[in-house]
PAZAPA-4460 file (N, C-alpha, C; in steps of 0.05 Angstrom, whole numbers, plus 32768, in hexadecimal, padded with zeros to 4 digits):
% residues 235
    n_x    n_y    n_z   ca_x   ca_y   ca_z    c_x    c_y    c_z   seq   type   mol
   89E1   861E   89DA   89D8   8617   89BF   89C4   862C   89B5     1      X     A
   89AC   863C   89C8   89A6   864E   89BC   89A9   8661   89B5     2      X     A
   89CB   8666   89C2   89CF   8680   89B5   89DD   867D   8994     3      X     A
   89E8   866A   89A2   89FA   8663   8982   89E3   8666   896E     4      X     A
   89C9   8660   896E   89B8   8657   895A   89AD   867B   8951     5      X     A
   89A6   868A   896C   899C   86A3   8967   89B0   86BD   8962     6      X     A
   89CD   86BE   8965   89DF   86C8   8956   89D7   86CF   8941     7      X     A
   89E5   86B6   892D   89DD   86B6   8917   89C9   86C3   890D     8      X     A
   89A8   86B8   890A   8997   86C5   8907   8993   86DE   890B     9      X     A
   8998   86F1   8927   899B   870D   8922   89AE   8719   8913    10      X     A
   89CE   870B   8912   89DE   8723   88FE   89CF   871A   88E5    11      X     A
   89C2   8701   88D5   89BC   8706   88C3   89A0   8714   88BA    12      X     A
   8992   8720   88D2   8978   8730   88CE   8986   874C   88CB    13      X     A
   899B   874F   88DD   89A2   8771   88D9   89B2   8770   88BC    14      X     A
   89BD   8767   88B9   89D0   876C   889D   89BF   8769   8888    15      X     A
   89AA   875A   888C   8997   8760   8875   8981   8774   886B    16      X     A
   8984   877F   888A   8971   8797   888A   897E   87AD   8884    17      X     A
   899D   87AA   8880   89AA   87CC   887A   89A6   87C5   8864    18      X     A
   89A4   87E0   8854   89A8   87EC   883C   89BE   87E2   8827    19      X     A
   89BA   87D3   880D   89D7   87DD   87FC   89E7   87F0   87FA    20      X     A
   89FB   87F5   87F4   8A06   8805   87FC   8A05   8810   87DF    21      X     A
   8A0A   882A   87DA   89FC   883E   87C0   8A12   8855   87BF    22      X     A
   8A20   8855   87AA   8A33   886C   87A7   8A2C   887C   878F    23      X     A
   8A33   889B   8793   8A2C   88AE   877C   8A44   88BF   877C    24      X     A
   8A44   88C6   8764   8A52   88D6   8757   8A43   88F1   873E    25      X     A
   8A45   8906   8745   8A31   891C   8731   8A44   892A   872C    26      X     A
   8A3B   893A   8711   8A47   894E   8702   8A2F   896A   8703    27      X     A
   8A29   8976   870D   8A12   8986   8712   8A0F   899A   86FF    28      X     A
   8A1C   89A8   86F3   8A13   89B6   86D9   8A20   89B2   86B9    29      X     A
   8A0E   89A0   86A8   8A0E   8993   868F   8A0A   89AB   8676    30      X     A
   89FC   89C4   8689   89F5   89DA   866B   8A08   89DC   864E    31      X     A
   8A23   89D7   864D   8A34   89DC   8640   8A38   89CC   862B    32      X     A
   8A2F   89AB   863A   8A35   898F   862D   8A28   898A   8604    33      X     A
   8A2F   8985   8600   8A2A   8985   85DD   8A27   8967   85D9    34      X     A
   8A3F   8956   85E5   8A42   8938   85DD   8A46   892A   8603    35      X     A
   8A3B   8911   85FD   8A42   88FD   860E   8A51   88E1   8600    36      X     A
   8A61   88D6   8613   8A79   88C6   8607   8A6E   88B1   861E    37      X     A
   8A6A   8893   861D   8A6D   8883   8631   8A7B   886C   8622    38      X     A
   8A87   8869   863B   8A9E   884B   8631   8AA2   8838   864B    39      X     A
   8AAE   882A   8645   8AB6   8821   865B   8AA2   87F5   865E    40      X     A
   8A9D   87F1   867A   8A8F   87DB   8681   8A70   87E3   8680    41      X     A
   8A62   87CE   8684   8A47   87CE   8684   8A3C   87DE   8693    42      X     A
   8A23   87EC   868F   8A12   8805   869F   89FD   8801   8692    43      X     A
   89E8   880E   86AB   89CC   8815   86A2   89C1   8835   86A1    44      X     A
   89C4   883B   868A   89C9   885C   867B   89A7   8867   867E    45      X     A
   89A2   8878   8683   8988   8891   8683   8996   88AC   867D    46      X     A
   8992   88B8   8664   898F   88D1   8660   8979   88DC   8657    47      X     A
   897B   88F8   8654   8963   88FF   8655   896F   8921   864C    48      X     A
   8960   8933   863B   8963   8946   8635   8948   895F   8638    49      X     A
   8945   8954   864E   8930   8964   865F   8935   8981   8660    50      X     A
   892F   899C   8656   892E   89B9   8660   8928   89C6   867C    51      X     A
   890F   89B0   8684   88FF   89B8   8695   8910   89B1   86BF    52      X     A
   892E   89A8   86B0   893B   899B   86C7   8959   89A1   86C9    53      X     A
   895D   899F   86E2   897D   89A3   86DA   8994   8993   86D0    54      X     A
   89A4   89A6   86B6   89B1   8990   86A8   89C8   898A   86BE    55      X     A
   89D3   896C   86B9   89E1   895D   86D3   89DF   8942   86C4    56      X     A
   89F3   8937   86D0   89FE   8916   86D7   8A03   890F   86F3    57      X     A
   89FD   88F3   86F4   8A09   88DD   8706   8A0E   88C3   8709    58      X     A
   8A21   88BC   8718   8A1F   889A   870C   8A1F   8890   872B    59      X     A
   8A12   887A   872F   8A04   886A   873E   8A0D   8851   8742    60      X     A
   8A21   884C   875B   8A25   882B   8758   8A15   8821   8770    61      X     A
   8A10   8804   8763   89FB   87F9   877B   89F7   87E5   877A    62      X     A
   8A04   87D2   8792   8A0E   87BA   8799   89F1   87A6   878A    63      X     A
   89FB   879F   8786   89DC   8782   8782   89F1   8765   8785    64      X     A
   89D6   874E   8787   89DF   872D   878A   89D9   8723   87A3    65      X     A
   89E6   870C   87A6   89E0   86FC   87BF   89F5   870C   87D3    66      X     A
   8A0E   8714   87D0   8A1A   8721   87EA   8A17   873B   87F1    67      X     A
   8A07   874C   87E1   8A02   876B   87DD   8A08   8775   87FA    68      X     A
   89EA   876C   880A   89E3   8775   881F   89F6   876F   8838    69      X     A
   8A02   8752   883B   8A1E   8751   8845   8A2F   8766   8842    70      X     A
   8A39   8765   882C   8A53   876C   8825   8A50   878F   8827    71      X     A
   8A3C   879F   881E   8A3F   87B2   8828   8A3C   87C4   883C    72      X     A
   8A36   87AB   8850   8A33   87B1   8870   8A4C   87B4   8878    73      X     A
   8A59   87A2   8871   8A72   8798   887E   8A90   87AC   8872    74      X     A
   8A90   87AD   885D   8AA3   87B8   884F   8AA4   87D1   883E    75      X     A
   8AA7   87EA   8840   8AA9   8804   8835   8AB4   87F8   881E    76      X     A
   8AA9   87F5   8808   8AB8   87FA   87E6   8AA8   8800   87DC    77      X     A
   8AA3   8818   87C7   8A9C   8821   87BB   8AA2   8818   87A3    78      X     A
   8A85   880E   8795   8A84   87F8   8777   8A87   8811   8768    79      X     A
   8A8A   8827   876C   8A8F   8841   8751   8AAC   8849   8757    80      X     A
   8ABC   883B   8763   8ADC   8849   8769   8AE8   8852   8748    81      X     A
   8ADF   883F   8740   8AF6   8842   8720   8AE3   884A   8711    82      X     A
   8AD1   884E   8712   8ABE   8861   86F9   8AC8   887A   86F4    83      X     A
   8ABF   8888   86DE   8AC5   88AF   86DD   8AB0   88BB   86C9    84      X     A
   8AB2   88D4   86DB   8A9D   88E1   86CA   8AAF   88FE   86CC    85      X     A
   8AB3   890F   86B2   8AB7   891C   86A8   8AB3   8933   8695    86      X     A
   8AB2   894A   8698   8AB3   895C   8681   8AC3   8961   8674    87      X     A
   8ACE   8965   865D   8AE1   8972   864B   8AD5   8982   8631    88      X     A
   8ADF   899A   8633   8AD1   89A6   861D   8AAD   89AD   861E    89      X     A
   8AA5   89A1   860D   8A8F   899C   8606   8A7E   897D   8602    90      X     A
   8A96   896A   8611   8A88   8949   860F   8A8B   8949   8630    91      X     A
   8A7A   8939   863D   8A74   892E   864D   8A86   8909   8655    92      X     A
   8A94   8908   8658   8AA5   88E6   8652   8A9B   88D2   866F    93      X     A
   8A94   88C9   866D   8A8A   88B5   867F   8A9C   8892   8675    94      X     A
   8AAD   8889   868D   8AB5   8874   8687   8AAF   8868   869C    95      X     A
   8AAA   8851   8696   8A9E   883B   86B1   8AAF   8823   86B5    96      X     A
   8ABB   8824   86D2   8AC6   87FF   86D3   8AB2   87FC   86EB    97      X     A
   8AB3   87E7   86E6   8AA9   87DB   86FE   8AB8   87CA   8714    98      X     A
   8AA5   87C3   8726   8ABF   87B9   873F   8ACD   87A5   873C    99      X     A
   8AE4   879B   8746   8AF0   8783   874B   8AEA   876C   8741   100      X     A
   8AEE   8756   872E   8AE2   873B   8736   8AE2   8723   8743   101      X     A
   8AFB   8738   875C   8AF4   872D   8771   8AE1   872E   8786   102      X     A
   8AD6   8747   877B   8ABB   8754   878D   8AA2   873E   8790   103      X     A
   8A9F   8738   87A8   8A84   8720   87A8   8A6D   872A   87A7   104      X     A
   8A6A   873E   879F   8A4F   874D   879E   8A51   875D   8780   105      X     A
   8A40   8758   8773   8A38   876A   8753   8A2C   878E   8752   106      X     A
   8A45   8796   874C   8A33   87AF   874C   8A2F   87B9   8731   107      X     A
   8A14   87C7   872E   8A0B   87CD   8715   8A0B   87ED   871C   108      X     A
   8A1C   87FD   8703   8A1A   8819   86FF   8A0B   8827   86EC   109      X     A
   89F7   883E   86F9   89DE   8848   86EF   89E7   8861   86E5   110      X     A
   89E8   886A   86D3   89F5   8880   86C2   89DC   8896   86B8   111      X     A
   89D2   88A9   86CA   89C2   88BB   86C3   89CC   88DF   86C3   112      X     A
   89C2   88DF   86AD   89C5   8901   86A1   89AF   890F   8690   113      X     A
   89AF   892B   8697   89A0   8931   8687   89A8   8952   8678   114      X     A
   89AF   8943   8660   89C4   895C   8651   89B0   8977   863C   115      X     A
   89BB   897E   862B   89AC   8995   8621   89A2   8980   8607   116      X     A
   8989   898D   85F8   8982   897C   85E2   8992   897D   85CA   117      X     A
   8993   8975   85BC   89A1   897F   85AF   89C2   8967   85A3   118      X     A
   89CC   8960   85BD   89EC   8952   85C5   89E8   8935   85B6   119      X     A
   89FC   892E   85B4   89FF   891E   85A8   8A0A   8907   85BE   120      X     A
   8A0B   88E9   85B5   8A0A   88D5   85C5   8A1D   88BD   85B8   121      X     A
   8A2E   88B4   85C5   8A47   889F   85C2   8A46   8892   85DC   122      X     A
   8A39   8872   85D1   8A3D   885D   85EB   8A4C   884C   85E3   123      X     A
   8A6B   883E   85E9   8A74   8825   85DE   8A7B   881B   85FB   124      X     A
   8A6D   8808   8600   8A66   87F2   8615   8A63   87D8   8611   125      X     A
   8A6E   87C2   8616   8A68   87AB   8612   8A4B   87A2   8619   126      X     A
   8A3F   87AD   8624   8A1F   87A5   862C   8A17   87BD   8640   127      X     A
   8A02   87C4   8635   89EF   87DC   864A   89DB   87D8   8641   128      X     A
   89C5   87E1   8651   89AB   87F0   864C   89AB   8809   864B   129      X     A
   8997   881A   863A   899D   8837   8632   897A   8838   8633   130      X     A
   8973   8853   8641   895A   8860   8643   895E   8875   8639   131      X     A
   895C   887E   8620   895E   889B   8614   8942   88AD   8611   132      X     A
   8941   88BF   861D   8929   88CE   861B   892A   88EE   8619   133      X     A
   8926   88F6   85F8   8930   8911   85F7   893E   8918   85D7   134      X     A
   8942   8925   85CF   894A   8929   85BA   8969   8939   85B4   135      X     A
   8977   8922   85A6   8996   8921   85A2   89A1   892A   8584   136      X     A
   89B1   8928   8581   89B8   892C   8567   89C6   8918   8556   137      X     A
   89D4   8905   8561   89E2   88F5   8556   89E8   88D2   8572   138      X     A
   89DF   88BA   8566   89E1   88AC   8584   89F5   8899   8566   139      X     A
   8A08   8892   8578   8A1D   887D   856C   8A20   8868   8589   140      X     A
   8A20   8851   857F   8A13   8839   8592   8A27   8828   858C   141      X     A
   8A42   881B   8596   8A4C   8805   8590   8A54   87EB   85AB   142      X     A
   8A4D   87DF   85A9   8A53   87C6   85BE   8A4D   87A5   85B5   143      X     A
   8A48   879A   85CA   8A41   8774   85C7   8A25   8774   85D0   144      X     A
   8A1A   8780   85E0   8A03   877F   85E9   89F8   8797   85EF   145      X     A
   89E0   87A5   85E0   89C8   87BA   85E5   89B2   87C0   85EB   146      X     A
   89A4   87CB   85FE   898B   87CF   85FC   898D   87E6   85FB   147      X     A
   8977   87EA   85F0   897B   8814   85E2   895D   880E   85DF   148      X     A
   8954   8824   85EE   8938   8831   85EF   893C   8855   85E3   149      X     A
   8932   885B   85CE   892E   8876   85CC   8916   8888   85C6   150      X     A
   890D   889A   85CE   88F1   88A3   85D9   88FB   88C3   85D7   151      X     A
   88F2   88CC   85B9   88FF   88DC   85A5   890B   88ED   8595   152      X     A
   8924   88F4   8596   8924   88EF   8575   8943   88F5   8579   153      X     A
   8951   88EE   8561   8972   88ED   8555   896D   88F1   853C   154      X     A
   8985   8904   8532   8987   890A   8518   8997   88F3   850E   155      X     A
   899E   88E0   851F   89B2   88CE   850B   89BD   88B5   851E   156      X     A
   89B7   889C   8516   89B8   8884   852B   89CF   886D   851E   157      X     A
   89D7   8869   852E   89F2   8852   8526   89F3   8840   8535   158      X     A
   89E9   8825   8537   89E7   8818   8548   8A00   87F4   853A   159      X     A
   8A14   87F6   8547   8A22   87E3   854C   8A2C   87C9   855C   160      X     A
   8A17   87B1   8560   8A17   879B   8578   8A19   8788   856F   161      X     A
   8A19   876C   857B   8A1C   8757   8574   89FF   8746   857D   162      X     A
   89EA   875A   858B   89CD   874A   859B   89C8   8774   85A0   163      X     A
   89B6   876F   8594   899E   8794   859A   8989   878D   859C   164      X     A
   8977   8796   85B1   8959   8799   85B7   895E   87C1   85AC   165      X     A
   8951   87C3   85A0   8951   87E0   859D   8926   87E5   8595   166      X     A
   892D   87FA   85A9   890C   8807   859B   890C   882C   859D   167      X     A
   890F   882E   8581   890F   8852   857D   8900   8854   8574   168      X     A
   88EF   8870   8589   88D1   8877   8586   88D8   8897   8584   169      X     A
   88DA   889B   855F   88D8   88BC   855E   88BF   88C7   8560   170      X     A
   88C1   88E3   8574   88A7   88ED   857A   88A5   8905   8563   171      X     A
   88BD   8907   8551   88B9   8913   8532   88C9   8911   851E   172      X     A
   88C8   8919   850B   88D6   8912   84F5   88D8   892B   84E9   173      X     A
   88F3   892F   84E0   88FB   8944   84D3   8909   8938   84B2   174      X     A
   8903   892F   84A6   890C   8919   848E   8925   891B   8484   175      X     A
   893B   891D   849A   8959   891D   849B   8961   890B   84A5   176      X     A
   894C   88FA   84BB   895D   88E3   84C6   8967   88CA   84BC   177      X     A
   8977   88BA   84C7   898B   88A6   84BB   898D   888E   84D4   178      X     A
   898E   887E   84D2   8983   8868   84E6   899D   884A   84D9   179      X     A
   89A5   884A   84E6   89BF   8828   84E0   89C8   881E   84F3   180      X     A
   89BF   8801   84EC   89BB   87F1   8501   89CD   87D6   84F3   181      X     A
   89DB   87CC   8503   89F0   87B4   84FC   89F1   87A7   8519   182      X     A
   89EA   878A   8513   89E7   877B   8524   89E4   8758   851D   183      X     A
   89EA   874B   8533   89F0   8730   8537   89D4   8727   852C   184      X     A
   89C3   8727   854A   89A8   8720   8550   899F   8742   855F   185      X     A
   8988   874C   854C   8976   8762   854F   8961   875E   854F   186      X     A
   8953   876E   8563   8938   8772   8571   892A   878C   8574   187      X     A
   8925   8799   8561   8921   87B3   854F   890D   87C3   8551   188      X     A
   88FB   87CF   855B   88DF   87E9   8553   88EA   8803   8554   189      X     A
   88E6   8809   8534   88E9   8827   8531   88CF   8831   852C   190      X     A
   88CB   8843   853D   88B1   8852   8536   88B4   886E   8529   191      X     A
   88A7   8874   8516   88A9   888D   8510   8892   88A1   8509   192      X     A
   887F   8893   8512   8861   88A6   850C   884F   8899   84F7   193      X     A
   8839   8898   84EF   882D   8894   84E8   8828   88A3   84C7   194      X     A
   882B   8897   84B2   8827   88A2   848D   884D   88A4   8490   195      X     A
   885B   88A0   84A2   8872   88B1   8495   887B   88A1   847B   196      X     A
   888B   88A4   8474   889A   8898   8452   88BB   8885   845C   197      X     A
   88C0   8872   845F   88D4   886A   8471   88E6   8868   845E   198      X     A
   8900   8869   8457   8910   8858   8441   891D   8842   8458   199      X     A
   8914   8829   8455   8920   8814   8463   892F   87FE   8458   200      X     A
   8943   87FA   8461   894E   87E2   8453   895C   87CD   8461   201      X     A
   8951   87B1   8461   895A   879E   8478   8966   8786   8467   202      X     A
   8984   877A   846C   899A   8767   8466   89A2   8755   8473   203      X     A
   8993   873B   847A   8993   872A   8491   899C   8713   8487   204      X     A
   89A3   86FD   8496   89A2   86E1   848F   8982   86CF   8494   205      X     A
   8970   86E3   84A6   8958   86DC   84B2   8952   86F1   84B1   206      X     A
   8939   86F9   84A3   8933   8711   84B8   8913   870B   84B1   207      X     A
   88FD   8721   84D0   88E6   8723   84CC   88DE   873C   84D2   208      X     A
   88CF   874B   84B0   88D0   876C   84BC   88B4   876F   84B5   209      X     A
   88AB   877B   84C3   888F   8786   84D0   888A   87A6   84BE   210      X     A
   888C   87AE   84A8   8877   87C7   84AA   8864   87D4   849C   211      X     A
   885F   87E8   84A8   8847   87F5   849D   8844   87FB   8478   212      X     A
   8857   87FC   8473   8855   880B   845A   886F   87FC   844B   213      X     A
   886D   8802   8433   8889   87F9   8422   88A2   8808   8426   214      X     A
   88B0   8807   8421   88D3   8816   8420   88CA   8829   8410   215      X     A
   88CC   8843   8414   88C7   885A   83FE   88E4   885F   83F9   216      X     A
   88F0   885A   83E1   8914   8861   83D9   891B   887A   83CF   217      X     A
   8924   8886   83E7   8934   88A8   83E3   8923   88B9   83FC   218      X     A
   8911   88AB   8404   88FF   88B4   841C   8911   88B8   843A   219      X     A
   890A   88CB   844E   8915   88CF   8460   8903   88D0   8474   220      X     A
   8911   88C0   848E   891A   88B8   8499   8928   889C   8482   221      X     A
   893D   8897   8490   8949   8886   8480   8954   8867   848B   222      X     A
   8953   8856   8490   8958   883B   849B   8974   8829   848F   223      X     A
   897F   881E   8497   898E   880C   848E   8997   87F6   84A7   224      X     A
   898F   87D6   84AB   8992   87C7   84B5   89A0   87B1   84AE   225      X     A
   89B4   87A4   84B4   89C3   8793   84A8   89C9   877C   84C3   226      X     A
   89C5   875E   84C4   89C8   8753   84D4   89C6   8733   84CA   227      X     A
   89C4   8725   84E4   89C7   8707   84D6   89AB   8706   84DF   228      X     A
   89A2   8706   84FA   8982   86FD   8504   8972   8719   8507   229      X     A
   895D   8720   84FB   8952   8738   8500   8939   8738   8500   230      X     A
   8930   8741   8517   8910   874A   851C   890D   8764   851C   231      X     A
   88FC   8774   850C   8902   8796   850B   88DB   8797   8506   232      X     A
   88D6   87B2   8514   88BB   87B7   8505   88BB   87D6   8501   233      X     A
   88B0   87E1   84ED   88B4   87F2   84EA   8899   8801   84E9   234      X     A
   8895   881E   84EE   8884   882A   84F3   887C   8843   84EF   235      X     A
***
């Protein structure tokens, strides 16, 4: 009887002590890249348009849940088999599946790059998180679910969801930019500096908007929000 009892308990101390199991995939020189394209299933996105680093991609699968640590003791599969990451031309294409749903373990794929400033940005995903940090040229955003952090600046924002947490914090303004936002239920901070002149304009069934100053009309940076529930503050 004691062994039967202490079995157990050690295979379940060692299998909990290995590691998830963690797969990568990289693209090691991005210098060329202009645009990034992501499509595909849900991911947790970091780019970044850093000089000071080398331009590159990778995508990251990594088991999480109650069977993680089991299951990738026991069984070689790799939660990134059907993902891809690609060059063509001058876009970067990143498509994401994810594993099985017969897979008893959840894997979540971590999608980091860091391209030239400048590139432009296309995510259509049914739900991600997005850490943008760096300065792009054009971000076009369409899915069911968003979180978009940007930390700054885009010459031109298109944001298409059915539920957005979004907070874009330009670190300047060049009075060309264009900002549109269409959404279900939005959860909004645009920051843009302090005295700037905003032209904003918000079309809700609900909405509660926060800002500093009035709508200046013909003014640039430029706003347009259209939704049924909207919390936006502007800055």
């Amino acid at each position: 009887m004691i062994i039967l009892l202490v079995m157990p308990v050690f295979l379940a101390a060692s299998v909990s002590a290995l590691p998830d199991k963690v797969s990568t995939a990289a693209i090691p020189d991005l210098s060329g890249v202009r645009a990034v394209a992501i499509s595909g299933d849900a991911s947790s996105i970091n780019i970044t348009t850093r000089s000071d680093r080398p331009y590159g991609a990778s995508l990251i699968g990594r088991r999480k849940g109650w069977f993680s640590s089991w299951y990738s003791s026991w069984y070689f599969i790799d939660c990134r088999d059907n993902s891809d990451m690609r060059v063509e031309g001058t876009i970067l294409h990143i498509d994401i599946a994810a594993s099985s749903w017969l897979d008893p373990s959840d894997c979540m794929i971590e999608v980091n790059a860091n391209v030239p400033a400048g590139a432009a940005l296309r995510i259509d995903q049914n739900a991600f998180s997005a850490k943008l940090n760096g300065h792009f040229s054009d971000l076009v955003i369409a899915g069911k679910a968003a979180d978009i952090t940007l930390d700054g600046h885009a010459g031109s924002v298109d944001i298409r969801a059915d539920a957005v947490r979004a907070s874009l914090d330009f670190d300047r303004v060049e009075a060309d930019e264009n900002v549109s936002i269409r959404a279900r239920a939005l959860d909004a901070y645009l920051g843009f500096g302090d005295s700037v002149p905003v032209d904003y304009k918000v079309t809700a069934k609900a909405s509660w908007v926060d800002a500093m100053q009035p709508s200046v009309p013909g003014a640039m940076p430029r706003v347009e929000i259209d939704g049924d529930f909207v919390r936006v503050r502007i800055r």
